[in-house]
ZANUTI-610562 format. One record per residue: residue in one letter; chain; x negated, y negated, z negated of N, C-alpha, C in turn. Coordinates in nm, 4 decimals. Example, Ala and Ser with C-alpha at 12.3 -4.5 7.8 and 13.67 -1.06 7.14 Angstrom:
% residues 2
['a'; 'A'; [-1.3190; 0.5690; -0.7800]; [-1.2300; 0.4500; -0.7800]; [-1.3200; 0.3300; -0.7800]] ['s'; 'A'; [-1.2850; 0.2250; -0.7080]; [-1.3670; 0.1060; -0.7140]; [-1.2900; -0.0030; -0.7870]] 
***
This chain:
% residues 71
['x'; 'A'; [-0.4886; 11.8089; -6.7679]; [-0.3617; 11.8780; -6.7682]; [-0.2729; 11.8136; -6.6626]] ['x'; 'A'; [-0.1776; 11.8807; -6.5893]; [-0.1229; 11.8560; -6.4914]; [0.0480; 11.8214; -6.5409]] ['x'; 'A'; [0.1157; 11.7853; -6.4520]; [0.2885; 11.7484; -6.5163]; [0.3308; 11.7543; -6.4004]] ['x'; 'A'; [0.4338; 11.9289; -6.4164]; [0.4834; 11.9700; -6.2651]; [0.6721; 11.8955; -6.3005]] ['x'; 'A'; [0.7477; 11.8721; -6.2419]; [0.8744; 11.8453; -6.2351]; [0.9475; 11.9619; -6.0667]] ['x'; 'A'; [1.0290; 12.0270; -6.2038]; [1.0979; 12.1238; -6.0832]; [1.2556; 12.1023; -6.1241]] ['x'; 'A'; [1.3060; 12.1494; -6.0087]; [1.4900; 12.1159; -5.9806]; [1.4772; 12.2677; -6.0557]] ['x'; 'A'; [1.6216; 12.2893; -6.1393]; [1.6942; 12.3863; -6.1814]; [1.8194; 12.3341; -6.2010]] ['x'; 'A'; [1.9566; 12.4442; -6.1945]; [2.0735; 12.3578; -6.2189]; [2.0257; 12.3896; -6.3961]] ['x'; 'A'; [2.1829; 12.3030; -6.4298]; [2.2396; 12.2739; -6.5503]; [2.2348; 12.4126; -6.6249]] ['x'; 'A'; [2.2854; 12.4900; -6.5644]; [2.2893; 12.6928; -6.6329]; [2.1362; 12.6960; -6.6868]] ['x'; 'A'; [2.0472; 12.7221; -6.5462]; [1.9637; 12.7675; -6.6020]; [1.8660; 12.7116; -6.6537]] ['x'; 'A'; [1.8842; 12.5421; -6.7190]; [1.7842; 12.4879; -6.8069]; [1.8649; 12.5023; -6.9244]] ['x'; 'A'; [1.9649; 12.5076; -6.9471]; [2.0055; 12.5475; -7.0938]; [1.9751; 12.6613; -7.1228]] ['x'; 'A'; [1.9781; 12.7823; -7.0146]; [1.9750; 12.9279; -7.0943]; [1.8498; 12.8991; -7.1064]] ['x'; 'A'; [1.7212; 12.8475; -7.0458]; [1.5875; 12.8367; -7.0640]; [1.5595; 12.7536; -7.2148]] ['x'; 'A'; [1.6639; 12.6628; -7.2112]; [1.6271; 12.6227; -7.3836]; [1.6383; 12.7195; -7.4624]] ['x'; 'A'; [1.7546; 12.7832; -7.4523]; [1.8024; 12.8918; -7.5426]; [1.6809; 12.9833; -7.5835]] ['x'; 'A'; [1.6578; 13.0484; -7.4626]; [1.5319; 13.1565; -7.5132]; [1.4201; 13.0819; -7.5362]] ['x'; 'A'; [1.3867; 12.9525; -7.5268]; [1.2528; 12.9259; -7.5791]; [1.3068; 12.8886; -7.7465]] ['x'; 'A'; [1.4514; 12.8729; -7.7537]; [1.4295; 12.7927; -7.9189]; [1.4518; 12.9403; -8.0006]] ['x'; 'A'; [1.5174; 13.0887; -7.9292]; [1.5509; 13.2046; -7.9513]; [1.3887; 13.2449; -8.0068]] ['x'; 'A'; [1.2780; 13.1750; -7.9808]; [1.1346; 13.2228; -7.9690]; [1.0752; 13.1589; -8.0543]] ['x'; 'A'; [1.1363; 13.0436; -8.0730]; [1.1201; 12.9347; -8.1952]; [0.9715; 12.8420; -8.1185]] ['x'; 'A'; [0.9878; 12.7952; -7.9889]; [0.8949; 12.7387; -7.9030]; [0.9616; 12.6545; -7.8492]] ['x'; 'A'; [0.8819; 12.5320; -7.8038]; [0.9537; 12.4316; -7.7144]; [0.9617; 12.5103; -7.5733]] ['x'; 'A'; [1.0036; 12.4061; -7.4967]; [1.0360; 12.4644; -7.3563]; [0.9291; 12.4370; -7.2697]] ['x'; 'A'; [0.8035; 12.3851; -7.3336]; [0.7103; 12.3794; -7.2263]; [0.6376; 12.4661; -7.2571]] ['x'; 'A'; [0.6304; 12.4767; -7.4110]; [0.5605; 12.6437; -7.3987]; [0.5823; 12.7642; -7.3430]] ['x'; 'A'; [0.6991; 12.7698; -7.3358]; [0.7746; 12.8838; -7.3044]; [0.7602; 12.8843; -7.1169]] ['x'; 'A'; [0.7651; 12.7921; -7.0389]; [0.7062; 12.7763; -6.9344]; [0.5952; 12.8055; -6.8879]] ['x'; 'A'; [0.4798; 12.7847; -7.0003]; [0.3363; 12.7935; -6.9829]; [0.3629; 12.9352; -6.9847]] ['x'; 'A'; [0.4048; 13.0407; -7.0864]; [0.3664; 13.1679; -7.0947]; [0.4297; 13.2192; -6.9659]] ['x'; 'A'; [0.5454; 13.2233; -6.9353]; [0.6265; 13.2270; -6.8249]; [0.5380; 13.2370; -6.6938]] ['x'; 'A'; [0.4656; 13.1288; -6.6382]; [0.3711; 13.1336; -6.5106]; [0.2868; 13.1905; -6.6027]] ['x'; 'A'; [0.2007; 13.2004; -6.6967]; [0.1125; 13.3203; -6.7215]; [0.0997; 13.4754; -6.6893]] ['x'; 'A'; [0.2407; 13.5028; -6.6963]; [0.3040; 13.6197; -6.6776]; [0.2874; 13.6480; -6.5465]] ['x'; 'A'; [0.3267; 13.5242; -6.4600]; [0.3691; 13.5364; -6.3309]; [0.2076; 13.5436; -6.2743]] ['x'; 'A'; [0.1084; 13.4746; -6.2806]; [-0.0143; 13.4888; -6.2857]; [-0.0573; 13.6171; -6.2599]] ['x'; 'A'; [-0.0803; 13.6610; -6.4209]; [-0.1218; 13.8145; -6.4250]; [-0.0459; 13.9113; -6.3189]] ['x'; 'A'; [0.0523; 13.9402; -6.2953]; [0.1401; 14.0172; -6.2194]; [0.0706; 13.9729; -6.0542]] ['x'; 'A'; [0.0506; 13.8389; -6.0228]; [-0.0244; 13.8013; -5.9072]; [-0.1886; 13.8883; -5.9248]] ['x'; 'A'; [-0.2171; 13.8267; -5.9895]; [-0.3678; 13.8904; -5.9907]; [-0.3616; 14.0312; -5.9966]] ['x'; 'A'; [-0.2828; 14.1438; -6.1069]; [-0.3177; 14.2507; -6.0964]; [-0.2327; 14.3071; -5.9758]] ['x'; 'A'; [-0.1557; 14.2602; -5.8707]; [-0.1333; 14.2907; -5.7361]; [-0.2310; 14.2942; -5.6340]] ['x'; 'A'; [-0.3007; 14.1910; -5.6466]; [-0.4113; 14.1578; -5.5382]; [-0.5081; 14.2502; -5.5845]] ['x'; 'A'; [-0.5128; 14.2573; -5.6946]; [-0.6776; 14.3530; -5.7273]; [-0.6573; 14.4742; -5.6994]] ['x'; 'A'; [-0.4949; 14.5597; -5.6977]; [-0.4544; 14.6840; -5.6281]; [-0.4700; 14.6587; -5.5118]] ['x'; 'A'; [-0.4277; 14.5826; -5.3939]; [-0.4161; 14.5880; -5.2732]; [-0.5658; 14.6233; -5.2461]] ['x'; 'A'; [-0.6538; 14.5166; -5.2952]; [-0.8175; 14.5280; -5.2722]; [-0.8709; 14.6541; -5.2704]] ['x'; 'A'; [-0.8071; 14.6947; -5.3638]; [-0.8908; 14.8634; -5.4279]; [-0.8128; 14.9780; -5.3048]] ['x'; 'A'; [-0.6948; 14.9439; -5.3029]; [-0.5891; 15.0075; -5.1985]; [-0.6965; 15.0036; -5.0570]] ['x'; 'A'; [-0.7117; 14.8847; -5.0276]; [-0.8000; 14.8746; -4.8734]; [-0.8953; 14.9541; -4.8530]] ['x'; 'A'; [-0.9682; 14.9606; -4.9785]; [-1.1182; 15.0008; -4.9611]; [-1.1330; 15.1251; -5.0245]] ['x'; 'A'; [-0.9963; 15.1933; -5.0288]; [-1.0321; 15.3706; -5.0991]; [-1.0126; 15.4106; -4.9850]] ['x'; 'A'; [-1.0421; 15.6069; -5.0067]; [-1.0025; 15.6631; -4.9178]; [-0.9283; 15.7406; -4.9812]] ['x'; 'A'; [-0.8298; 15.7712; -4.8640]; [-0.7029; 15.8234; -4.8522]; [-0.7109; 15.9632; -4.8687]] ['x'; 'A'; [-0.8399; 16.0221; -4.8051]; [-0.8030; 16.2191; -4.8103]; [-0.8984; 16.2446; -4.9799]] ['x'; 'A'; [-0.9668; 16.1300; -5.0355]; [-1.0312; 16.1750; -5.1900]; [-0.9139; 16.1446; -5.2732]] ['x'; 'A'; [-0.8472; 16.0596; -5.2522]; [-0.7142; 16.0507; -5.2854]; [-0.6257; 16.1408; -5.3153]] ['x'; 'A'; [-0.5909; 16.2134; -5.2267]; [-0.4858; 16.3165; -5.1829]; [-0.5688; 16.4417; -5.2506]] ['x'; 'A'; [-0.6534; 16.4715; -5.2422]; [-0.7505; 16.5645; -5.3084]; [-0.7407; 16.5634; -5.4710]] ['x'; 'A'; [-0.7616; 16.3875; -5.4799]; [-0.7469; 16.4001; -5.6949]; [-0.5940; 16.4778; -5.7168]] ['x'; 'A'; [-0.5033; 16.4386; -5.6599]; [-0.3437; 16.4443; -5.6593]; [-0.3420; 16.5885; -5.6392]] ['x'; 'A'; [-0.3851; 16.7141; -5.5341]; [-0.3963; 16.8145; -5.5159]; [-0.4111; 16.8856; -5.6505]] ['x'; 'A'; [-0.5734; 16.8169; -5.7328]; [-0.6312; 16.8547; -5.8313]; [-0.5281; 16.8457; -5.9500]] ['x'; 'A'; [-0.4569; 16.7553; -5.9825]; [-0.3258; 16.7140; -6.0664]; [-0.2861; 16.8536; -6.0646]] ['x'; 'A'; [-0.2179; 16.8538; -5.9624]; [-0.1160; 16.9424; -5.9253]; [-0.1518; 17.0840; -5.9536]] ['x'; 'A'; [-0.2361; 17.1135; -5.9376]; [-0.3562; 17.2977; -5.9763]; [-0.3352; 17.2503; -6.1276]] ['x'; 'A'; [-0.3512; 17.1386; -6.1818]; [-0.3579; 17.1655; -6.3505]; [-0.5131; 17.1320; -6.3288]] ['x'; 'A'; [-0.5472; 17.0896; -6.2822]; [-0.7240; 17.0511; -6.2732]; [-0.8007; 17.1991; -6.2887]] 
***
């Protein structure tokens, strides 16, 4: 396990206590889920861009056509 130390002012480590004790969690948990979040949102970006690169654009425009007729 790793032990990151980051600068925040005074505001926003209290409001950060707040909602972790609002959650009934310490504040390192509430951190952990926090970059979890931030994680997932990374990963399921990159795995769109990937899929984004490697489709094509006019089968694309074609499903969307098909939408649009009501299939």
């Amino acid at each position: 396990m790793s032990v990151l130390t980051i600068r925040l002012t005074e505001e926003k480590h209290e409001r950060l206590k707040q909602l972790a004790k609002s959650r009934n969690i310490s504040l390192n948990k509430l951190m952990d889920e926090l970059s979890t979040i931030a994680l997932a949102e990374f990963d399921t970006y990159n795995r769109y861009r990937a899929r984004a690169e490697s489709g094509n654009p006019e089968e694309a425009l074609k499903i969307l056509d098909r939408l649009d007729d009501g299939l």
